[in-house]
C-alpha positions in Angstrom: 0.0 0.0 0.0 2.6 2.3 0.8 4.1 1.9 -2.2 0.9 2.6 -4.1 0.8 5.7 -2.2 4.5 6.6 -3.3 3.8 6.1 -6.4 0.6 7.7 -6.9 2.3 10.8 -5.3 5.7 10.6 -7.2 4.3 14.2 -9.3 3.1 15.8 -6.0 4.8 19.0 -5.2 5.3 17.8 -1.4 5.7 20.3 1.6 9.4 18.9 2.2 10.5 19.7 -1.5 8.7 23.4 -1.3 11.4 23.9 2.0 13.5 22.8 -0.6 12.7 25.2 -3.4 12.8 27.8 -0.8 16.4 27.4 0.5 17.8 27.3 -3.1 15.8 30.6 -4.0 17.0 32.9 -1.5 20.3 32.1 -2.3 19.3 32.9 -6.3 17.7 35.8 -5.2 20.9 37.2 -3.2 22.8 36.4 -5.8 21.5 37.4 -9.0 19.7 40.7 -7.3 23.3 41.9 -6.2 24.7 41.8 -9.9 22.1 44.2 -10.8 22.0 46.3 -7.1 25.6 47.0 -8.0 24.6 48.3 -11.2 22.9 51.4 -10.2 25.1 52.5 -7.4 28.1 53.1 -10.0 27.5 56.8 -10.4 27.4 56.6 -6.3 30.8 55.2 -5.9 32.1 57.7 -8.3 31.3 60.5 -6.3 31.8 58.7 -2.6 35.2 56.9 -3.2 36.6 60.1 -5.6 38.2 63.3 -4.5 35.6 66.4 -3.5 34.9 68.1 -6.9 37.3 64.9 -8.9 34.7 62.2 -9.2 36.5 58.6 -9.9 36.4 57.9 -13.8 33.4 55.4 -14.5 36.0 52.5 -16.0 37.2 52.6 -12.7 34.3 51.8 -10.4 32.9 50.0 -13.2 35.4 47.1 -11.8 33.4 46.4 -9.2 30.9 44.5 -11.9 33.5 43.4 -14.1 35.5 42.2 -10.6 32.4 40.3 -9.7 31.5 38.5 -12.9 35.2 37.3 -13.4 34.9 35.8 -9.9 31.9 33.6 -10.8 33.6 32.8 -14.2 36.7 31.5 -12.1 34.5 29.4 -9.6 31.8 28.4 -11.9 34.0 25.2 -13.4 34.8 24.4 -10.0 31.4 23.5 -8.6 30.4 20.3 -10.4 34.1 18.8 -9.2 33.8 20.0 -5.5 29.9 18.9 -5.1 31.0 15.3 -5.7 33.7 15.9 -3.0 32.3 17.4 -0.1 28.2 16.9 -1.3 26.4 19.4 -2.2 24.8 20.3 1.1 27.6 21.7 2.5 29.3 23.5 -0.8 25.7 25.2 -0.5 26.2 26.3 3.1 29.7 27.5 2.4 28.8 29.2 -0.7 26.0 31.5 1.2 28.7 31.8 3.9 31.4 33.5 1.8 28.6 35.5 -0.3 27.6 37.0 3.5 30.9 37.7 4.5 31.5 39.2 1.2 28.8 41.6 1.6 30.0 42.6 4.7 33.2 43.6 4.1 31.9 45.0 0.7 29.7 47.7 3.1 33.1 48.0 5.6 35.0 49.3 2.2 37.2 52.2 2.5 38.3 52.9 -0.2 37.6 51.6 -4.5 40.4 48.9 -4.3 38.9 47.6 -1.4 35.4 47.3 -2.9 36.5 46.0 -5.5 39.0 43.3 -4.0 35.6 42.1 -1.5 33.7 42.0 -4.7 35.7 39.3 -5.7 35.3 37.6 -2.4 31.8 38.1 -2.6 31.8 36.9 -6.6 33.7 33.6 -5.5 30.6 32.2 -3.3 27.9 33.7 -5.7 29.5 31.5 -8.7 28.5 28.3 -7.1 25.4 29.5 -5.9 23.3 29.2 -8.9 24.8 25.4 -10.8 24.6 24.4 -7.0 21.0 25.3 -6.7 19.5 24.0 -9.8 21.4 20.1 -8.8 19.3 20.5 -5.4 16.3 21.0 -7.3 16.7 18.4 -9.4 17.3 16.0 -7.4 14.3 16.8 -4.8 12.5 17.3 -7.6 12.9 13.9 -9.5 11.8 13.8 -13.5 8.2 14.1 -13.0 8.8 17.7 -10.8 11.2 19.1 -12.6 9.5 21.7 -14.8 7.3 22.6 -12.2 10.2 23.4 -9.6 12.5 24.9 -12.1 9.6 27.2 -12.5 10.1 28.2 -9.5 14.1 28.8 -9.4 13.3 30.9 -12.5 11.4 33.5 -10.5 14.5 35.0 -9.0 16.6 34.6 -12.5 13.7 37.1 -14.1 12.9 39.3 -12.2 16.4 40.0 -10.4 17.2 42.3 -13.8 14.4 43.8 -13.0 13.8 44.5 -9.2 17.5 45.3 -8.9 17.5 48.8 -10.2 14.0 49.8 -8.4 15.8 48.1 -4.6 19.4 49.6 -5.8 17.8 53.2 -6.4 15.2 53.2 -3.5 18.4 51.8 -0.7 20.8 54.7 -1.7 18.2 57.5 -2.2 16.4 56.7 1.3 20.2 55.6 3.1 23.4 55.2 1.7 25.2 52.7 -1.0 26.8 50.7 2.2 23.0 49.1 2.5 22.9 47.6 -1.1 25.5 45.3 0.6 24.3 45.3 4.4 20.9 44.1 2.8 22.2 40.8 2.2 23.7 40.1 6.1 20.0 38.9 7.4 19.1 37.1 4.1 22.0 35.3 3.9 22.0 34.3 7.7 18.8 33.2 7.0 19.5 31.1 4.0 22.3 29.5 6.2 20.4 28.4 9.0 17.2 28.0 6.5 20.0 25.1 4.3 20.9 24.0 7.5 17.5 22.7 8.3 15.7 21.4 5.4 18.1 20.9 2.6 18.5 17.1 1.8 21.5 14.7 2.7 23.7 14.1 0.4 26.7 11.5 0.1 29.8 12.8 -0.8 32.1 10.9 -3.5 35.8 12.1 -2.5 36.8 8.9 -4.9 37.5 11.5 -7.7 40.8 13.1 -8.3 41.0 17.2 -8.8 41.6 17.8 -12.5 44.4 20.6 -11.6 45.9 20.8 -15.4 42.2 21.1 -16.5 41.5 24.4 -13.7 44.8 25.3 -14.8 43.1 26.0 -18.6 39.9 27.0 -18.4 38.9 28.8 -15.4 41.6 31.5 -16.4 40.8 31.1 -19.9 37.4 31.7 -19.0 37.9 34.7 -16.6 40.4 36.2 -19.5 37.6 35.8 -22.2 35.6 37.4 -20.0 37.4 40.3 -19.4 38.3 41.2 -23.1 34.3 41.2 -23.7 33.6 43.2 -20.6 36.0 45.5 -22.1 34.5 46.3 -25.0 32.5 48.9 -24.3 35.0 51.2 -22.8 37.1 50.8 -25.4 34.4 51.2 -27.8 36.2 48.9 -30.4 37.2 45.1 -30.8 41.1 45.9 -31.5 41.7 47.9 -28.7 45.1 45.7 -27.0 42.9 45.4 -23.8 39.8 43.6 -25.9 41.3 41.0 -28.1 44.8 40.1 -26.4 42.8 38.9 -23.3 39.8 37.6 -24.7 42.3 35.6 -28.0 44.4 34.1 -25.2 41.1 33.3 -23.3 39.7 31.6 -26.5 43.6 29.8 -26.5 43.2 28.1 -23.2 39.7 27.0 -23.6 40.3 25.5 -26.9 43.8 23.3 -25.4 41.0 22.3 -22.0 38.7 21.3 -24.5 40.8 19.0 -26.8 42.3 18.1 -23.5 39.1 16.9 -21.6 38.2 14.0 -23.2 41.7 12.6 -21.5 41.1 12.7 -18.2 38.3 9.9 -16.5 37.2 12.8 -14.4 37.6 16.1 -16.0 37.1 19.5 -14.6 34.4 20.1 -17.2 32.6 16.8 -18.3 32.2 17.6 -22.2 31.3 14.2 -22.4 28.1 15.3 -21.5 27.8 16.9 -24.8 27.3 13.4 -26.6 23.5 14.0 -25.2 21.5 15.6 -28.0 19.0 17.1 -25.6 21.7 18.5 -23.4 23.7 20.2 -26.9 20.6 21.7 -28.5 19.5 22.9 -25.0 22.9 24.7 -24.7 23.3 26.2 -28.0 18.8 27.7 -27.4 20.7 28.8 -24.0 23.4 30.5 -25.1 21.6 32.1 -28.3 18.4 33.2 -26.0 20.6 34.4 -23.4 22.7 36.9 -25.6 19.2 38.8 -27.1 17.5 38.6 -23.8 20.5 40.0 -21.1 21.3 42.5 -24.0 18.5 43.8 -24.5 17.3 43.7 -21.3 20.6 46.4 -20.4 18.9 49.0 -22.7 15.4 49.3 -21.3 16.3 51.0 -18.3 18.8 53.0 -20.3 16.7 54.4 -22.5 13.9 55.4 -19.8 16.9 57.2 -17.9 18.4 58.5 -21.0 15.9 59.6 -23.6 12.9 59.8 -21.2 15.0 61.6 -18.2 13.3 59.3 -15.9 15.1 58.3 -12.2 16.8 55.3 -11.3 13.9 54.1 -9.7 10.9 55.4 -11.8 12.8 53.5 -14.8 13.3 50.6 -12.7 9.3 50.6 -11.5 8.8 50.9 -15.7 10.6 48.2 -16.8 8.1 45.9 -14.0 5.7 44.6 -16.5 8.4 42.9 -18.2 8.9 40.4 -14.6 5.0 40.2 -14.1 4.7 39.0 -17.8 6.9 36.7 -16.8 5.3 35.6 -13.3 2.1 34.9 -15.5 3.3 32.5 -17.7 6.1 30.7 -15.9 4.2 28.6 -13.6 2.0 27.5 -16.5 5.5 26.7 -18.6 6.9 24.8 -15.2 3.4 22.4 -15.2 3.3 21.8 -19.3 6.8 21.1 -19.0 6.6 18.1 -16.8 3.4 17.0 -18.7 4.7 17.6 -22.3 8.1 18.0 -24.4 9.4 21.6 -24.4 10.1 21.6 -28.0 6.6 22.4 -28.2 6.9 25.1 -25.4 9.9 27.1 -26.0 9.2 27.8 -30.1 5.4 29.8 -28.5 7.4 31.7 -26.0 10.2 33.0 -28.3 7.7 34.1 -30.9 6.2 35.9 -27.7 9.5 37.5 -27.5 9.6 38.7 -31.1 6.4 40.3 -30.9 7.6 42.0 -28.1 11.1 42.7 -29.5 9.6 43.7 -33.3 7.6 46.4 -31.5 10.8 48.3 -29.7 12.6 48.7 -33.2 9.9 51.1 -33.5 10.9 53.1 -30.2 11.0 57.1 -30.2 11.3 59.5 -28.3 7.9 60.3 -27.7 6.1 57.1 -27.5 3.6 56.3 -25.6 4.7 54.7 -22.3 1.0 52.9 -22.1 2.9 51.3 -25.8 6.3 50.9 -24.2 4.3 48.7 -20.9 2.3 46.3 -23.5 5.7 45.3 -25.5 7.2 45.3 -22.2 4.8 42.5 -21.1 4.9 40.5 -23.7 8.5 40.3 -23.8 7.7 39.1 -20.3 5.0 36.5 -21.4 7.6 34.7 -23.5 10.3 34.8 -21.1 8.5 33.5 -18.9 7.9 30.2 -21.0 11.3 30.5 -22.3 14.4 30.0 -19.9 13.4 27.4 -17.6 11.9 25.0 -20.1 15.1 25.0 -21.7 17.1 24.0 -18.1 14.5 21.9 -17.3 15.1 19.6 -20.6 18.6 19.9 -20.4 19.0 17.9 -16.7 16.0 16.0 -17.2 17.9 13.1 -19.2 21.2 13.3 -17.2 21.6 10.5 -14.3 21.8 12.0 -10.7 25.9 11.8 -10.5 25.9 13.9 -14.1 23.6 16.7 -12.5 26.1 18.6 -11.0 28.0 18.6 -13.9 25.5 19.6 -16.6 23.9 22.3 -14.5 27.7 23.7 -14.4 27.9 23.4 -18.0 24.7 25.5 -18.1 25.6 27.9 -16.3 28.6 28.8 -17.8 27.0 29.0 -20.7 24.4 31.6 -19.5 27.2 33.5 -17.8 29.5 33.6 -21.2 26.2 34.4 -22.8 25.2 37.0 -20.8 28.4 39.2 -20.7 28.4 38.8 -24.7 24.9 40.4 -25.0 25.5 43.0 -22.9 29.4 43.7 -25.0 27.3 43.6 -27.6 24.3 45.9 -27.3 26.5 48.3 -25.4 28.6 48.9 -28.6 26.3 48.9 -30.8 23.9 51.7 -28.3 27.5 53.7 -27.6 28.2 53.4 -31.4 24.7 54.8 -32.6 24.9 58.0 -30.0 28.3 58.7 -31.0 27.4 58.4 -35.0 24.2 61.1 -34.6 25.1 64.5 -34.7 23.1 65.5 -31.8 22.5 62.8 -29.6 24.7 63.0 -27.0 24.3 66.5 -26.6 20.7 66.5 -26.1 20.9 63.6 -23.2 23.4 65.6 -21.6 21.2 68.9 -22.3 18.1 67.2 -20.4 19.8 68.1 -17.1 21.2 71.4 -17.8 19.0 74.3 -19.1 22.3 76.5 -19.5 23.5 73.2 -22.4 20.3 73.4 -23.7 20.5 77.3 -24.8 23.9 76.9 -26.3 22.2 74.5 -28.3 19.8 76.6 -29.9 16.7 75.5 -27.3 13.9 72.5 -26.3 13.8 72.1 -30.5 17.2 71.3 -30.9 17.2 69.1 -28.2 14.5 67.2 -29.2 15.7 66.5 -32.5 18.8 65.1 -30.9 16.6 63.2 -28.4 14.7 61.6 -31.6 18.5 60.7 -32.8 19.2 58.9 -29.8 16.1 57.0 -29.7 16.8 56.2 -33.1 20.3 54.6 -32.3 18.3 52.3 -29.7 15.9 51.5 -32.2 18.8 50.1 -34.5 20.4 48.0 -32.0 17.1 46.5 -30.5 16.7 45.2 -34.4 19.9 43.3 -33.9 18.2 41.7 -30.6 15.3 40.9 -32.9 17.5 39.3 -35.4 19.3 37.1 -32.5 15.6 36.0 -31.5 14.7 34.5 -34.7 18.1 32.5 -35.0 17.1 31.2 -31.3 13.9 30.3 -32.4 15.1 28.4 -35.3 17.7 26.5 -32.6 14.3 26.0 -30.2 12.8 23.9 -33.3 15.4 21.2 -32.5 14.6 20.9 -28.7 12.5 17.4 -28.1 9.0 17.3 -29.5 8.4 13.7 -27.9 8.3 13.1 -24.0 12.3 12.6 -23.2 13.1 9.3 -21.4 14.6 10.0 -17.9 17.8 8.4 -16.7 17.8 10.3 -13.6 17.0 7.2 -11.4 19.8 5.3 -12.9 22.3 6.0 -10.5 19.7 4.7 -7.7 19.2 1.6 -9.6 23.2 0.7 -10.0 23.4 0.8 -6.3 24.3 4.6 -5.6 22.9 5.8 -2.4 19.3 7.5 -2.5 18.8 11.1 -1.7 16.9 10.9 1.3 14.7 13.8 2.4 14.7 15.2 6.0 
């Protein structure tokens, strides 16, 4: 009877995987919201950590981003290994631990060099956060969950871009920047005690050896990559010395770990992994979706602040829509998902996005922010049935020991995607302004009457304003065009229900994961 009852319950969303779910999100939440927290205190540190009257240069502070990001490149490649070593359970608990103490001694900074060397501190737990989360869920989850729960991890991965700017703008208008950091000291000693609690055991596997000549290759090659794209936009051109040197040795050491991989019995990366179809078409949708959506997500906000003179936090509260598009249709993605193949979920959601995407290459200066909200949602609708599906298919045919490892591969993949898009868009958006006569002038000219009458008045500067909405016009076409090519990947994800292999570690004798 019992087992009738386990059995008829196996697709139940039970209480004791909800605790579950909950544990893993508050640690997304922590870490994606500070990536985009950071964002908007930039011209803050500028001022605080410069000289009175001798602001810091923005390249400068802007290392506090670029510090983090190379952080969670470095660590990313490390997870899979070190969550067969120690289990997962306690990687988890150490990861929130070093993110907390990292925001601490972020907020204690005294000076730009400090800030930026915590960042990195603070970077090195947040990288494992994320690939450490989704191998919790999927493993409380088992196949039958999985869409349904991923649905739920994907809350935080929408909606951080979004809630960031309006939490980053409200902390340091009504405080001071040191809270965009102390805000994280009770979340994460609740996440820690919250892990410590409900999160399942786990049996570590310390039989594998550390690939060191692997590390050795890609999570520098990966960090240097990283940099030269991050670098891009500052220098405004791919042949500046501190773009492609980096990035072409970066590309180098990849390259040598990935002929090199297939050497090793237990490599740093398992690339093996890529000899699943479902896993490799759900990688290349990943990275392809992952490049229109972070890009163009960057510019929103940039062109309420810019062309539209809004605040930090009004063009935050703006770009809303776009998350509760998302929070309609993403627990509806998460219960098709485990009920039918994404391949026929994914294709609906990115035409969702083109719509959405089509209508902002028609952006001006003066339209219609009632306009501007309905794109916004829809954008929303089809991002919402979008992202996770694509995760959810990816793990959902890996065995339990090759979940840590493909949800590492996954999220490097987001994370190389991620930091392309937004290279990307940013030239192309810096390009544009620079290439219109009047652009720049007239965003500058918005918050000082005295530039605006050596212009030749509010005509002038309007002209220059229609210019600069012009130039984001322009680039959101090349987000448009990066949609389609993602659709035309999403054709390839499974139309048929995948067959699950990830009980066949339980059947071959590998300890259960047992639920407190």
């Amino acid at each position: 009877m019992a087992d009738v009852t386990a059995a008829a319950n196996d697709d139940k969303i039970t209480p004791d995987i909800l605790k579950v779910a909950g544990v893993v999100v508050l640690g997304a939440i922590m870490s994606i919201l500070d990536i985009t927290v950071v964002n908007v205190a930039l011209p803050t540190f500028q001022v605080e950590f410069g000289e009175p009257g001798a602001p810091l240069d923005y390249a400068q502070v802007a290392w506090t981003v670029t510090a983090y990001t190379l952080a969670l490149a470095t660590v990313i490649p490390l997870t899979g290994w070190a969550a067969d070593r120690f289990g997962t359970k306690r990687l988890y608990m150490a990861a929130v631990a070093l993110f907390t103490l990292g925001s601490a001694l972020c907020a204690a900074a005294w000076s730009i060099e400090a800030l930026i060397g915590f960042r990195v501190l603070q970077g090195l737990g947040g990288g494992m956060l994320m690939p450490l989360g989704m191998t919790i869920m999927t493993k409380a989850a088992g196949p039958k969950r999985m869409g349904r729960l991923m649905a739920i991890l994907g809350v935080p991965m929408l909606l951080g871009p979004i809630g960031g700017p309006i939490l980053g703008g409200w902390l340091i208008d009504a405080a001071s920047w040191h809270w965009i950091f102390l805000i994280n000291l009770p979340i994460g000693v609740g996440a820690l005690i919250y892990a410590w609690v409900v999160l399942p055991a786990d049996t570590a596997q310390p039989s594998e050896s550390f690939d060191f000549v692997g590390m050795l290759m890609m999570s520098p090659g990966l960090a240097l990559f990283l940099y030269g794209v991050s670098s891009i936009p500052e220098a405004g051109t791919v042949t500046a010395n501190k773009v492609w040197i980096p990035a072409l040795i970066g590309i180098l050491l990849v390259l040598a770990f990935v002929v090199y991989s297939f050497k090793p019995k237990h490599p740093l990366l398992d690339l093996r992994l890529f000899r699943n179809r479902n896993l490799t078409v759900s990688v290349i949708t990943m990275f392809l979706f992952a490049v229109a959506f972070f890009g163009g997500l960057l510019l929103v906000p940039t062109y309420f602040q810019q062309i539209r003179g809004e605040s930090v936090l009004w063009a935050g509260l703006l770009v809303a829509p776009q998350g509760l598009g998302a929070m309609c249709t993403m627990p509806i993605a998460g219960a098709l998902s485990d009920k039918m193949p994404v391949g026929r979920i994914v294709p609906i959601g990115l035409i969702a996005i083109i719509i959405g995407m089509a209508g902002l290459t028609q952006i001006t200066a003066t339209t219609s922010y009632t306009i501007l909200i309905a794109w916004l949602f829809v954008l929303g609708l089809g991002m919402g049935l979008t992202m996770m599906p694509i995760m959810t298919t990816a793990l959902r045919t890996l065995t339990n020991h090759e979940v840590a490892r493909g949800s590492t591969l996954l999220n490097i993949t987001q994370q190389i995607a991620s930091s392309v898009g937004v290279a990307l868009m940013s030239v192309l958006l810096t390009n544009g302004l620079k290439d219109a006569e009047l652009a720049l002038l007239a965003i500058a000219a918005q918050k000082d009457p005295q530039l605006e009458q050596q212009l030749g008045g509010p005509e002038v500067v309007a002209t220059g304003l229609e210019q600069a909405a012009a130039a984001f016009a322009d680039t959101y076409w090349v987000a448009l065009a990066l949609c389609v090519v993602t659709l035309v990947s999403s054709l390839f994800l499974p139309r048929k229900k995948e067959e699950t292999h990830l009980l066949d570690d339980e059947a071959e004798g590998a300890p259960p994961v047992m639920m407190h």
